[in-house]
Every structure is written in structure tokens, then in C-alpha cells.
N, C-alpha and C positions, 0 to 999 in steps of 0.2 A: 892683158893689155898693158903697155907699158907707154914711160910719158914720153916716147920717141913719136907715138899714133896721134900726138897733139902737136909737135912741133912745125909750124911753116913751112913750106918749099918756102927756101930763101935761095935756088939756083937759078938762072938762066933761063936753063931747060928743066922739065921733070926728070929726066934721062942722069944728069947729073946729080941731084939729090941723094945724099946717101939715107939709105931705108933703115930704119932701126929693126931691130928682133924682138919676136914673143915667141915666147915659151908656152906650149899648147902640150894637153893628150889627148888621144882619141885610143877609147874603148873597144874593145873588140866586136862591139855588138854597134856599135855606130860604123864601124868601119866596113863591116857586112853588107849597112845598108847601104854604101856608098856604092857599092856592086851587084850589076846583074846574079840572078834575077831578082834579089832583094829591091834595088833600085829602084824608086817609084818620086815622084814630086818630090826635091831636096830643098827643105827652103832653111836658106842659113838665117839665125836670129844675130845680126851685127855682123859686122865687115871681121875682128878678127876670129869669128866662125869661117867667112868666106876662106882668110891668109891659110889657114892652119887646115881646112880643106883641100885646096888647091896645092897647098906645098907634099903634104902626106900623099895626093895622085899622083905627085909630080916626082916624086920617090919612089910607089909602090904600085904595081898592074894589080895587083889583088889584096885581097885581109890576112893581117897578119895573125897568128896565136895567139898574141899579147897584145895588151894595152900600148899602144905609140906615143912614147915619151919623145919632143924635139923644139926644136927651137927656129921658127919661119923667120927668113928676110928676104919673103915675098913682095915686090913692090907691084900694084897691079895699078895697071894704066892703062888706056886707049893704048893701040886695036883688041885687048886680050880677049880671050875665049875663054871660055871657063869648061870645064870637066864634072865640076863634079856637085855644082849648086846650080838650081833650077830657079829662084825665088829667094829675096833680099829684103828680109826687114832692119831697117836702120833707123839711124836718127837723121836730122838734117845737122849738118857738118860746116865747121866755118869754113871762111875763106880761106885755099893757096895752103888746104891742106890734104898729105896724100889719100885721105878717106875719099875725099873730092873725085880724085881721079879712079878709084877704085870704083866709086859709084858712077862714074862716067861712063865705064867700060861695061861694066854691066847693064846699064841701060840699053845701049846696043855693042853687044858683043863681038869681037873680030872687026870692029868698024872703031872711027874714029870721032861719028855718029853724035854720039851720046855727048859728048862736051855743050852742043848748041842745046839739046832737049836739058839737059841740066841747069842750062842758064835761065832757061823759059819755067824749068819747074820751081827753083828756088826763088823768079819775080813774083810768082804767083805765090809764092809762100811766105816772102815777106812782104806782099801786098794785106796778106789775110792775115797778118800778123802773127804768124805761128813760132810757136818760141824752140831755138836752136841748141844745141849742145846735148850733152847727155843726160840732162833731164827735161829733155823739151820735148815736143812732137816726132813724131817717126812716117818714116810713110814706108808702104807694102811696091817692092815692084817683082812684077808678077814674067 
């Protein structure tokens, strides 16, 4: 993770934002399970599990022999669809940041959906007062 996954959308649109990069590897033995028949419930633990998922399908139809050294400037936002994570555990994410929208899209994926369910989920999170950032609370969406 790098400290581009904290900086603000300060654009207009999300569409203009430019997306910082991480640098990820995926294992041979994780990358297996990304594919049938292996393939069974994929639940990413954190958003840049989700990036460095989605960029290495978005790369590769199958597992490669070796460990996958790369570096994702994956920006993910409403409508996306995802490939290759079933289930998202995270944290709660400030404000007018691209996690934001990552967790948007995954709430309903291929929809544009998931911006109003996120507003509703984060009143009720800081109604109950649950504490934000990366050492705060987390919630499972399934």
C-alpha cells in the first residue's frame, strides 16, 4: 500500500483523478486458487488485495509457473464488476477517498448502486460511533 491509497479525490469527476500504483506479488499457489476448479469463495482481506487481484485477471486467463511480481494502477469505481473476489473485508475509509469508491462498487457491482447503500452504511456507522481508518473497525461485505 502506498501513500497515494490515502490521498483525496481533489477532481471534479472520479474519472479524472489520477490513481497512484502498488506494487503487489501473487504466489503461485494463490494464483491457482483464483481459477477453476480451484476457485471456490474468494474473500479479499483489504481493498489493495481487491487492486492487485483484479489487475493480475486483467492480465492473465490462467496461473502462471512463478510468483507474479507487478505493479497495479487499478482505479476501481462504480459500475465495476469484479472477477475475481467474491467477499470484502475492510476498514471504514474517510471521506472523497478512492477506497470510497472501490467499496462502492463492490457493494453492487456492474451498478452504480452501491454509492447511495454506502452513504446509508457509513450514517449508521458514524451514528454508532465506530472508529474509522486503519485502525478502526472494519465490516465483512459478503
Amino acid at each position: 500500500m502506498g501513500l497515494g491509497t490515502f490521498r483525496p479525490i481533489a477532481t471534479d469527476t472520479v474519472e479524472a483523478h489520477p490513481i497512484h500504483s502498488e506494487l503487489y506479488e501473487i504466489p503461485v499457489g494463490t494464483q491457482r486458487a483464483l481459477f477453476p476448479p480451484l476457485a471456490g469463495r474468494r474473500i479479499a482481506v483489504g481493498t489493495t488485495t481487491v487492486r492487485s487481484v483484479e489487475d493480475f485477471l486483467s492480465r492473465h486467463g490462467e496461473p502462471l509457473a512463478v510468483p507474479w511480481l507487478a505493479e497495479a494502477s487499478l482505479f476501481i469505481y462504480p459500475p465495476r464488476s469484479f472477477r475475481g473476489i467474491d467477499a470484502l473485508l475492510t476498514n471504514f475509509h474517510q471521506p472523497r477517498s478512492t477506497l470510497l469508491c472501490l467499496v462502492a462498487a463492490f457493494l453492487t457491482p456492474g451498478s452504480v448502486d452501491g454509492i447511495g447503500w454506502l452513504m446509508e452504511l457509513y450514517a449508521g456507522a458514524v451514528s454508532a460511533r465506530y472508529r474509522f481508518l486503519s485502525y478502526g473497525d472494519s465490516m465483512l461485505i459478503l
